[in-house]
C-alpha positions as CSV (number, residue, x, y, z in Angstrom):
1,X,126.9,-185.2,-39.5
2,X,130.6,-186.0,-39.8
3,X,132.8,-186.3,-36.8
4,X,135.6,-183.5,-37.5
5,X,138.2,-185.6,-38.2
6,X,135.9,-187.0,-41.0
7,X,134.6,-183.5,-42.2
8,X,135.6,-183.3,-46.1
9,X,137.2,-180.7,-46.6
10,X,136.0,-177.5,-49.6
11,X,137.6,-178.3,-52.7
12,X,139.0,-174.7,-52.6
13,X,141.4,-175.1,-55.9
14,X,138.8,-175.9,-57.8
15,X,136.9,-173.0,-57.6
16,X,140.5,-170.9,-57.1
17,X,141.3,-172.2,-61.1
18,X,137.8,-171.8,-62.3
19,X,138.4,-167.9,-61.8
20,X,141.9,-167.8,-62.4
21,X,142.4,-170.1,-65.6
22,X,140.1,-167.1,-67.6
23,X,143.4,-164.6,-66.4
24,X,145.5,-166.2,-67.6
25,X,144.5,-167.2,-71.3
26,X,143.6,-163.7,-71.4
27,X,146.9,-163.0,-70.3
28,X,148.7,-165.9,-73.1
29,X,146.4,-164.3,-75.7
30,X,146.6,-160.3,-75.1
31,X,149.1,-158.8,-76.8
32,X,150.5,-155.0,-76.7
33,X,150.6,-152.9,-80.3
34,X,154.0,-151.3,-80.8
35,X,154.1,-147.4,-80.8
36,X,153.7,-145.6,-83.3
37,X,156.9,-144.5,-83.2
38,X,158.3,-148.5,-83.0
39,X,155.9,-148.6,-86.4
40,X,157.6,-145.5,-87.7
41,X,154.5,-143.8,-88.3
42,X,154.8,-140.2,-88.1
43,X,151.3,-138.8,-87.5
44,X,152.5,-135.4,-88.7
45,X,152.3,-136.7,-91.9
46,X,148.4,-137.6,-91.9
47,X,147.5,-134.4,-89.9
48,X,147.6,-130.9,-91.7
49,X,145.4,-127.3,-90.7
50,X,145.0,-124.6,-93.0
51,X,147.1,-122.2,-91.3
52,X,150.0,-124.3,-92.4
53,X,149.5,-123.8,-95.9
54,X,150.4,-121.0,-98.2
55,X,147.2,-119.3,-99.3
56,X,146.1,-119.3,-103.0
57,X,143.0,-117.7,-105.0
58,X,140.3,-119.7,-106.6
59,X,137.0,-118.5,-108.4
60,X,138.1,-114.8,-108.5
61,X,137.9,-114.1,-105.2
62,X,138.0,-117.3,-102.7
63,X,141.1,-117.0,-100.7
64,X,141.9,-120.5,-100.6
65,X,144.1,-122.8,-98.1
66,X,144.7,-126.8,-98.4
67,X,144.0,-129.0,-95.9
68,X,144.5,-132.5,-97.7
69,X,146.4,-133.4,-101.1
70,X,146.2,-135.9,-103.4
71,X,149.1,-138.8,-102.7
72,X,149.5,-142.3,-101.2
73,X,148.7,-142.5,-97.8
74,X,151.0,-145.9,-97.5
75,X,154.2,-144.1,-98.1
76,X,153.8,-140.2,-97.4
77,X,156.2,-138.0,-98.1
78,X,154.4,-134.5,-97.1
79,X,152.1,-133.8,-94.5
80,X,148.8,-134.0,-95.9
81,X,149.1,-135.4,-99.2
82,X,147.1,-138.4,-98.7
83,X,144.2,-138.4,-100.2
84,X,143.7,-140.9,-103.6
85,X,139.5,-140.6,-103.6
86,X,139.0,-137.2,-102.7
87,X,141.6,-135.4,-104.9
88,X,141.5,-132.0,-103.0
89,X,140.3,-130.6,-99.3
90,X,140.6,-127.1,-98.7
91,X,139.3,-124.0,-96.8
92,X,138.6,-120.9,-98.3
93,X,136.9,-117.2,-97.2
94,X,134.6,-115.0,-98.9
95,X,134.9,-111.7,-98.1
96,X,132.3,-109.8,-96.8
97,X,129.6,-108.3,-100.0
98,X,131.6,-110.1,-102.7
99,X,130.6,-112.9,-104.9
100,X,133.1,-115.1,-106.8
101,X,133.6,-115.2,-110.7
102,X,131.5,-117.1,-113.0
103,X,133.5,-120.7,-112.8
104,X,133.1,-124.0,-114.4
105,X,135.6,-126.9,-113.7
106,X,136.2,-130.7,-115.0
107,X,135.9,-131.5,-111.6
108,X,133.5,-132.2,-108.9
109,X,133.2,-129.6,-105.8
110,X,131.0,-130.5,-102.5
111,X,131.2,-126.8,-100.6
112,X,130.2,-126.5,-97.3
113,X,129.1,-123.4,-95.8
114,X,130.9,-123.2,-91.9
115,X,129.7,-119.6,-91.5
116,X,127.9,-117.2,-93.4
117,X,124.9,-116.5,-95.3
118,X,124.4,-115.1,-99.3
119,X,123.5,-117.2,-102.1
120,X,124.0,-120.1,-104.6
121,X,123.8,-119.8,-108.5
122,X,124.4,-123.1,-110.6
123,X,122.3,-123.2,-114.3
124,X,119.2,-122.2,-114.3
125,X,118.7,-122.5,-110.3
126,X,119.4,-120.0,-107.5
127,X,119.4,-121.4,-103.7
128,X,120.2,-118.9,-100.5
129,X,122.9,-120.2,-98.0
130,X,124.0,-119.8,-94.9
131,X,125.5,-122.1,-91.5
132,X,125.5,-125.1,-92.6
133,X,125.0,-125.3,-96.2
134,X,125.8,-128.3,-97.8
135,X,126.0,-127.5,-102.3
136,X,127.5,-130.3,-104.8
137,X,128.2,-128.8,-108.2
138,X,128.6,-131.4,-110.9
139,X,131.6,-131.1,-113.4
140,X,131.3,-128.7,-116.0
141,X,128.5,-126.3,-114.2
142,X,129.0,-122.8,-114.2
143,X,128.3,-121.3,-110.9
144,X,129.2,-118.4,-109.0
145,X,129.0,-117.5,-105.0
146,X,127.9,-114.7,-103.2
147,X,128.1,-113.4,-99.7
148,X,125.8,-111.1,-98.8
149,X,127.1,-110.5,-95.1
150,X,128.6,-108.9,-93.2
151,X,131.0,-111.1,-92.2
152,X,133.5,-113.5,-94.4
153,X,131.9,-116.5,-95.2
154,X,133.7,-119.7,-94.3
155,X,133.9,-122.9,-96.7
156,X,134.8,-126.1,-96.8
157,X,136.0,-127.5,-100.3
158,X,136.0,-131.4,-101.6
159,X,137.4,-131.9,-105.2
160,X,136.3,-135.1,-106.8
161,X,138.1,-136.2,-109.6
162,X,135.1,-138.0,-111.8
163,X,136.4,-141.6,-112.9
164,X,136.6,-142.6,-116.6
165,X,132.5,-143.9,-117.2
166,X,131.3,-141.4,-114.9
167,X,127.5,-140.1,-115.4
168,X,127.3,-136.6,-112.9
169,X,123.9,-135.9,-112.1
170,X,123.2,-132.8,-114.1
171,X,121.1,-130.7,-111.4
172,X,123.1,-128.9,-108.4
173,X,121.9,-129.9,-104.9
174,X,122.1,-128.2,-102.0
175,X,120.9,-129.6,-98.8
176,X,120.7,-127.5,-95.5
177,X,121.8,-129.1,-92.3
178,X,118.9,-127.6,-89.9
179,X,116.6,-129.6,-92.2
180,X,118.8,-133.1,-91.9
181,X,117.8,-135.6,-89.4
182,X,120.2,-137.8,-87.2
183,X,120.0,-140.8,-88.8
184,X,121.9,-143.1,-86.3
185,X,124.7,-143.2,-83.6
186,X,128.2,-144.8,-84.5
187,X,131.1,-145.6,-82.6
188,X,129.7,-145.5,-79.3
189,X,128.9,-141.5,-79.1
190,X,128.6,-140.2,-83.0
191,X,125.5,-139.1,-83.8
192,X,125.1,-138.8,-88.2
193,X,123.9,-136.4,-90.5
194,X,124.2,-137.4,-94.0
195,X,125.1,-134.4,-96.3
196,X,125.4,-137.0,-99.9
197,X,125.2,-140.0,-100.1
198,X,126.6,-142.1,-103.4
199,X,122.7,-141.9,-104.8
200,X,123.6,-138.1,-104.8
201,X,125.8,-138.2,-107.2
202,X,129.4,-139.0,-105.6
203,X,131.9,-139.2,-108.3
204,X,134.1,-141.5,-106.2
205,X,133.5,-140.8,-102.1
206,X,130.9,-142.8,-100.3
207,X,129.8,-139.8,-98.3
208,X,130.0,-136.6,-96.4
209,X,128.7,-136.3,-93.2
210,X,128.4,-133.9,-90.1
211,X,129.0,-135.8,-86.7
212,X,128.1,-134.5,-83.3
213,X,129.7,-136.1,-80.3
214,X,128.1,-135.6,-77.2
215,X,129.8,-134.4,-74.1
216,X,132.6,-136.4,-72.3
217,X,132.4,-139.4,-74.3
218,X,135.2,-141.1,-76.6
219,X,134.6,-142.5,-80.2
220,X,134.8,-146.5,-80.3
221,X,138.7,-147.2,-81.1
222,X,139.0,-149.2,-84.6
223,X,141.5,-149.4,-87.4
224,X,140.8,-149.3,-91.3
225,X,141.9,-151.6,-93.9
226,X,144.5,-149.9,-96.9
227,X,142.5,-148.3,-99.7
228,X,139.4,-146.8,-96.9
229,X,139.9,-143.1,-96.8
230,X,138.2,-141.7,-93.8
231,X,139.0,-137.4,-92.9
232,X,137.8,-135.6,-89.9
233,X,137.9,-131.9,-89.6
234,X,137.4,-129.8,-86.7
235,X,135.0,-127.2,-87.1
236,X,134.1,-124.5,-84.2
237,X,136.7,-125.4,-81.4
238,X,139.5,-127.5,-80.3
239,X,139.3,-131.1,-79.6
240,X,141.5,-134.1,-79.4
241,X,142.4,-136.8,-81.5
242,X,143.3,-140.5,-80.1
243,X,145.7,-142.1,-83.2
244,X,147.8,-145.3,-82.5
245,X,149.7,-144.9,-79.4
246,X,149.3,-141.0,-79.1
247,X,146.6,-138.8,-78.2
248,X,146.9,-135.2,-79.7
249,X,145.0,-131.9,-79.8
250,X,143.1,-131.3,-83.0
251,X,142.2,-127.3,-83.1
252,X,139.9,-125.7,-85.1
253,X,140.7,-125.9,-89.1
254,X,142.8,-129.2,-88.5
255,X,142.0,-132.3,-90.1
256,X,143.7,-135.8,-90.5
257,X,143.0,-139.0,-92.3
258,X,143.2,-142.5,-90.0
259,X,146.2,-144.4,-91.1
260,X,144.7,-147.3,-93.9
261,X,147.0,-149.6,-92.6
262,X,144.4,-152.0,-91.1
263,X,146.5,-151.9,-87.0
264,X,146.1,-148.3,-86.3
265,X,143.1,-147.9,-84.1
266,X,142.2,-144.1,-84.2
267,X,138.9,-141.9,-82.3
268,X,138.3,-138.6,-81.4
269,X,137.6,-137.8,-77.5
270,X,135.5,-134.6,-76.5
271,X,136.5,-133.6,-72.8
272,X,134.2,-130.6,-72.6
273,X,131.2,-130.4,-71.0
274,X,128.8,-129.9,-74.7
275,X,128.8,-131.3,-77.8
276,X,131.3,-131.0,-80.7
277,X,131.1,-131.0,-84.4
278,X,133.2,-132.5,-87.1
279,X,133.1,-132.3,-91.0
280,X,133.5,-135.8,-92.3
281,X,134.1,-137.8,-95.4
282,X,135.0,-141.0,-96.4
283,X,135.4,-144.1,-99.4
284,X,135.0,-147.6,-98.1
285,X,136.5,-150.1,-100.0
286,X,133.2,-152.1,-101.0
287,X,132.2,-152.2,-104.7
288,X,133.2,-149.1,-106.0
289,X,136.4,-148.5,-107.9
């Protein structure tokens, strides 16, 4: 034992920087993103809902409404009019015991059925639809549409423009969500169902998806580089959308693309108390042209 005045005493600053010295790098090396307003990124410009556009007729009888446009999403000069891989992204209605026109188009159309049940005709092959519908018409096939309900039937719309060397599959596919499984969870809380994938014949998107976020949770915050095109749609109810330095309700039949600026981190939060839906698709910057 030491006599008192012998007693060494506890090397307190040692241990006092051990925990402190981490602070403070963290401190040197953290650093704040501007606003978006200090950027001068106007969000309004890469948000749009269909109730904002004028209303137009497609196939004989779809009452038709844009969502997204084609246009460069690093210097947008209408809201909406960002898309370069998808050329087109529209909602449309189907009134109740009508079917479209015969149509055939140089383009490629993904439809997706939101709400309502009739039937598909595309060649030779006749499908039934309803919730959930997923249908990829190649270019150049006629096909017509038909509700049989009661109700108007909802649709989502994706226009591919095919690239020059394109070689569409030549059969129609439709895939029904019920019958999808949930491949994986992404971001923290999105849980996947694939509706195409590029082996299903993708003129020039990697794929569409349906994501279900589970109650109260937040999507994993992350930015995308220029060129990735990545749209959410609301489908069902409201939710909101985290973008940049702002946090913004998304209603039902609004959509936006995430800012391909590479600094923009964006997420969707759902504060309810049961899962929500979105319609998604997307091109990452990989391979393809």
């Amino acid at each position: 034992m030491y006599p008192d005045k012998r007693r060494p005493r506890p090397r307190r600053w040692i241990f006092t920087a051990f925990l402190v010295a981490p602070v403070i790098a963290a401190a040197q090396v953290t650093k704040e993103l501007p606003t978006n307003r200090e950027r001068g990124l106007d969000l309004n410009l890469y948000f749009n809902c269909w109730q904002n556009s004028d209303q137009e007729f497609s196939h004989g009888a779809l009452a038709e409404r844009p969502v997204l446009t084609a246009g460069d999403p690093q210097h947008v000069t209408k809201p909406g009019a960002v898309l370069i891989y998808a050329k087109r992204f529209s909602r449309a209605v189907l009134p109740p015991h009508q079917q479209t026109q015969a149509s055939r188009h140089a383009e490629q159309e993904i439809l997706y059925v939101v709400k309502g049940s009739g039937w598909v005709s595309g060649a030779d092959r006749k499908s039934a639809i309803e919730d959930g519908t997923a249908i990829r018409l190649p270019p150049n096939m006629e096909h017509t549409l038909a509700n049989t309900g009661a109700a108007p039937m909802e649709i989502l719309i994706v226009t591919e423009q095919p690239p020059a060397g394109f070689h569409p599959r030549s059969d129609m596919l439709v895939h029904y969500l019920r019958e999808l499984p949930t491949t994986h969870i992404s971001h923290w809380s999105y849980a996947v169902q694939w509706l195409f994938k590029e082996e299903d014949g993708l003129a020039r998107l990697s794929n569409l998806l349906i994501v279900t976020q589970d109650a109260m949770t937040i999507g994993s915050p992350h930015a995308h580089i220029p060129l990735w095109e990545e749209v959410w749609y609301k489908i069902e109810d409201d939710a909101i959308a985290f973008v940049g330095s702002e946090i913004r309700k998304m209603p039902n039949g609004c959509g936006y693309i995430a800012p391909p600026d590479g600094v923009t981190p964006h997420s969707v939060i759902n504060v309810t108390g049961r899962p929500q839906r979105y319609f998604y698709f997307a091109y990452y910057k990989l391979d393809r042209k």
